[in-house]
N, C-alpha and C positions, 0 to 999 in steps of 0.2 A: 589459195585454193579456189576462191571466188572467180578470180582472172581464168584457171585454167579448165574448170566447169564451164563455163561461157566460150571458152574457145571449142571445145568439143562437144559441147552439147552432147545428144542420144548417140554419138560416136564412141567409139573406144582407139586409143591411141595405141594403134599395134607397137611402135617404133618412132624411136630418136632420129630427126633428118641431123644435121652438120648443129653444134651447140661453136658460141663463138662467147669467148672472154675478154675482159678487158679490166685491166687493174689501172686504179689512180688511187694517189692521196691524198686528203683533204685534213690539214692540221693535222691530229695523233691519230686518224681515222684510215683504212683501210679500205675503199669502195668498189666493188668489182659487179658489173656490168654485165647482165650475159643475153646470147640472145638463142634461144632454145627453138629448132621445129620438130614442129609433133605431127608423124605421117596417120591420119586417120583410118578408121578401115571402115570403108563406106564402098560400094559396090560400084561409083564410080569410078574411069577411069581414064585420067591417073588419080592415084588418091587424093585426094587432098591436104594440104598441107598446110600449117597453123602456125605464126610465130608468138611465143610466146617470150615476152621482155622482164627481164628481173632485175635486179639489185639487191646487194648483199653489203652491209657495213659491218668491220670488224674495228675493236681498238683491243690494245695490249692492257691486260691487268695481272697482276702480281705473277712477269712472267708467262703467262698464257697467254694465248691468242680469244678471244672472246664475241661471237657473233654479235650484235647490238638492236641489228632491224635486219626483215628479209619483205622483200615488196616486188610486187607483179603490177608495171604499166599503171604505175598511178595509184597506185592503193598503198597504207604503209599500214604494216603489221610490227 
């Protein structure tokens, strides 16, 4: 939440530019990659437009699929 306050600052993100995926796995882990823009709405023009980088780790438990960490650009939550 940190990362994406910081990229928008006093902006509000009207809208999703192109979001891009990527899966790998690493040992019984699940890692998926994403890379998000956020079109801002700022009186500029053209808008401005913000990348915002994530990563998601999943592993399997009894069965399920189970999220583990969710991180923006360097920070892990």
């Amino acid at each position: 939440m940190n990362a994406y306050n910081f990229l928008i600052g006093s902006s509000r993100a009207v809208k999703l530019g192109p979001v891009q995926l990527r899966a790998h796995t690493n040992a019984d882990q699940l890692a998926v990659d994403g890379l998000v823009q956020l079109v801002l709405n700022d009186q500029g023009q053209p808008p401005p437009v913000r990348e915002l980088r994530l990563r998601a780790t999943f592993v399997q438990r009894d069965g399920r699929v189970v999220i583990t960490e969710l991180s923006a650009a360097g920070e892990t939550h």
